[in-house]
PAZAPA-4460 file (N, C-alpha, C; in steps of 0.05 Angstrom, whole numbers, plus 32768, in hexadecimal, padded with zeros to 4 digits):
% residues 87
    n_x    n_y    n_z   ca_x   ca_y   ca_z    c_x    c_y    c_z   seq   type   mol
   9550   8171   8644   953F   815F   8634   9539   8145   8644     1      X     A
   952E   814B   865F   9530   8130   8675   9513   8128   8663     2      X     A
   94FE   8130   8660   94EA   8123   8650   94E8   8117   863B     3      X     A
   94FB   8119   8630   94FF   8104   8611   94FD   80E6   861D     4      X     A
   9509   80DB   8631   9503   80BF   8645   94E8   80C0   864E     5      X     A
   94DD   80D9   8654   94C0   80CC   866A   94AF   80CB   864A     6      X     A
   94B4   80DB   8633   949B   80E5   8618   94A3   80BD   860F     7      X     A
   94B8   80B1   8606   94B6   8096   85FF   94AC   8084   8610     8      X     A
   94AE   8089   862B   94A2   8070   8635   9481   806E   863A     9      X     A
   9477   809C   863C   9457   808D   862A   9450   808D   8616    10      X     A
   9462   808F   8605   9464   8082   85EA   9459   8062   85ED    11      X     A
   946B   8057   85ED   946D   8036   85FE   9457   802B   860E    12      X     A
   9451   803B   8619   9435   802E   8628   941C   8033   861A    13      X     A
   941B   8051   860E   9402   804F   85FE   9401   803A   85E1    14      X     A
   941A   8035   85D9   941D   802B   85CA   9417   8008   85D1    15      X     A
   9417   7FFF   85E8   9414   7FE9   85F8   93F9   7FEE   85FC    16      X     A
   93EB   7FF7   8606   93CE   7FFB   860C   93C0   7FF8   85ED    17      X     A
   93C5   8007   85D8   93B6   8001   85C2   93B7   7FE6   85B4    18      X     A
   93CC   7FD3   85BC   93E0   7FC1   85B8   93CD   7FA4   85BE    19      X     A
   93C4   7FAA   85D0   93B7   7F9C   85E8   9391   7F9C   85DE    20      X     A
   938B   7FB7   85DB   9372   7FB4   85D6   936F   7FB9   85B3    21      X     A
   937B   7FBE   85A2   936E   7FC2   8588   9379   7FAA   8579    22      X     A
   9387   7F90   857A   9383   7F77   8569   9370   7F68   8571    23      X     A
   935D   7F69   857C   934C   7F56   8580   9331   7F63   856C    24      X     A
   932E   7F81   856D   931B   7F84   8558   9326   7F85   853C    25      X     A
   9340   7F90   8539   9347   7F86   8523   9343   7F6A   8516    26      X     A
   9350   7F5B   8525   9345   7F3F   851F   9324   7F39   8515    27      X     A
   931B   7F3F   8528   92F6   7F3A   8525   92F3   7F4E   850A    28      X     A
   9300   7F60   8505   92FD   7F73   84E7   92F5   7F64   84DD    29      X     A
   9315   7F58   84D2   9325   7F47   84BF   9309   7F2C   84C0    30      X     A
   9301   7F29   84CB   92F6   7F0F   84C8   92D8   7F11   84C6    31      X     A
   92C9   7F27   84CE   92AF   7F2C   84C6   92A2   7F25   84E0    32      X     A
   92A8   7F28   84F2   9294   7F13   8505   928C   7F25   8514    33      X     A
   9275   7F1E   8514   9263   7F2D   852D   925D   7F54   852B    34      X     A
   9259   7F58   8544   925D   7F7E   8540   9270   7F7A   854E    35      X     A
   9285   7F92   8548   9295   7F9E   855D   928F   7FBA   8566    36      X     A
   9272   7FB9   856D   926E   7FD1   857B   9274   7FD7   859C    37      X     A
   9269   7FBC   85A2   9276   7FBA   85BD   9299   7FC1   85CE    38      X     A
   92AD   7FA7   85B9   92C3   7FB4   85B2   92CE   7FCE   85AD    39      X     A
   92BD   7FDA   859D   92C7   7FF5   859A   92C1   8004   85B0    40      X     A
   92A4   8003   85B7   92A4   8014   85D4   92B5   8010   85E4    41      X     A
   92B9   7FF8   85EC   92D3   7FF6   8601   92EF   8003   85FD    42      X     A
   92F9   7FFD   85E3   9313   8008   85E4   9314   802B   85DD    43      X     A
   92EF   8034   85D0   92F5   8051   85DE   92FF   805B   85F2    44      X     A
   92E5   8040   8608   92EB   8050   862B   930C   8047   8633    45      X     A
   931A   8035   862F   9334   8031   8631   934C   803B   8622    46      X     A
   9346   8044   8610   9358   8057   85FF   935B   8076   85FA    47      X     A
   933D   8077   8609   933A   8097   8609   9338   80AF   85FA    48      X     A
   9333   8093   85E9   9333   80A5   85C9   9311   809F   85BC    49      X     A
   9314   80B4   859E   92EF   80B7   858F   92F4   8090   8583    50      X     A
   92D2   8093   857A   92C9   807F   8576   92D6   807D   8554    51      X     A
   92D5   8094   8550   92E3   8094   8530   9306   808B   8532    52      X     A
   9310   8099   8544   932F   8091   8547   9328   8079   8544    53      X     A
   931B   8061   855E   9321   8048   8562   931C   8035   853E    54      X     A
   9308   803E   8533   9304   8032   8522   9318   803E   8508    55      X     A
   9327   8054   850E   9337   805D   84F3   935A   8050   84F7    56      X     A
   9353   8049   8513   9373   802D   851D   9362   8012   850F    57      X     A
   9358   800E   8517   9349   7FF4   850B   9355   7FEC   84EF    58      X     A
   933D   8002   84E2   934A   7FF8   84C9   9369   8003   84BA    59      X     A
   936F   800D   84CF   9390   8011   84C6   939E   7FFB   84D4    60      X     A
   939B   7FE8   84E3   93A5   7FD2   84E4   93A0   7FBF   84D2    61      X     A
   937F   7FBA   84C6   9378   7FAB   84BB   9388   7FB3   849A    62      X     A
   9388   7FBF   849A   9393   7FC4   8476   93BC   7FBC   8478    63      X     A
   93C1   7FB6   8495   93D9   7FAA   849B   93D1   7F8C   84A1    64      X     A
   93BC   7F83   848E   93B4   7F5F   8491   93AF   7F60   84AD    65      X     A
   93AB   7F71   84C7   93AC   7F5E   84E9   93CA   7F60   84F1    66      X     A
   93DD   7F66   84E5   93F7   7F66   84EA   93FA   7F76   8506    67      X     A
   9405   7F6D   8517   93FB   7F76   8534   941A   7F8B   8537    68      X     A
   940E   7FA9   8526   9424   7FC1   8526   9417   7FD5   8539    69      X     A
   9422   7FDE   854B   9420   7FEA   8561   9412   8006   854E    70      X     A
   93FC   8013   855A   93F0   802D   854C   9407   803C   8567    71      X     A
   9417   8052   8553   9425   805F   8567   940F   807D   856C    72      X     A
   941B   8089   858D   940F   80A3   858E   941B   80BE   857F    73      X     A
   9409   80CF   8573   9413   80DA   856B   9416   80F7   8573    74      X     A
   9426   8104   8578   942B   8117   858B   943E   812D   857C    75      X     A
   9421   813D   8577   9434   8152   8562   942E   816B   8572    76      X     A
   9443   817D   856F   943E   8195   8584   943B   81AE   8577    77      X     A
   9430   81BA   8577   942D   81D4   856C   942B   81E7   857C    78      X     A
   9430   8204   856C   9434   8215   8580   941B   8220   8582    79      X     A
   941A   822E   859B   9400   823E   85A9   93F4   8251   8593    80      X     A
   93F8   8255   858F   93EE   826A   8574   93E5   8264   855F    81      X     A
   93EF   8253   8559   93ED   8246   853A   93DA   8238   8539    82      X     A
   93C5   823A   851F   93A7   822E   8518   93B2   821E   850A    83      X     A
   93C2   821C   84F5   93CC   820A   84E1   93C6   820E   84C8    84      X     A
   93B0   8227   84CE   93A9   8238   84B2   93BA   8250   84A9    85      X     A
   93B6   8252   8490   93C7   826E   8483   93C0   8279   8484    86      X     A
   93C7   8294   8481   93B4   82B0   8479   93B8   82B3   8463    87      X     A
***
């Protein structure tokens, strides 16, 4: 289980990277100002993530008042086979 150390520490950084770029549009949410379309483009190209993720952290920070809580990654594993549908 030598990867349980390397899976938290990019835990930790991605969690630092979103850390870094998503309170500042939060903020600008919270306060009405301006577009944050520009903002958002950026922390797509830096986060690497859809334009819907960036804005569905947004306002899941914002509904935490701006409270500057780390969006953690979420890393769920499933097996190769599995659709997630029933038969």
């Amino acid at each position: 289980m030598e990867n349980d150390g390397e899976d938290s520490i990019a835990v930790g950084a991605e969690e630092a990277r979103r850390a870094a770029v998503l309170p500042p549009l939060v903020q600008a949410f919270l306060k009405g100002t301006g577009s944050l379309e520009g903002g958002v483009n950026d922390a797509v190209w830096e986060l690497g993530v859809s334009r819907a993720t960036v804005w569905r952290w947004i306002k899941l920070l914002a509904e935490k008042d701006g409270r500057n809580r780390p969006v953690t990654p979420n890393h769920r594993k499933r097996c190769l086979n599995s659709t997630g549908l029933s038969a």
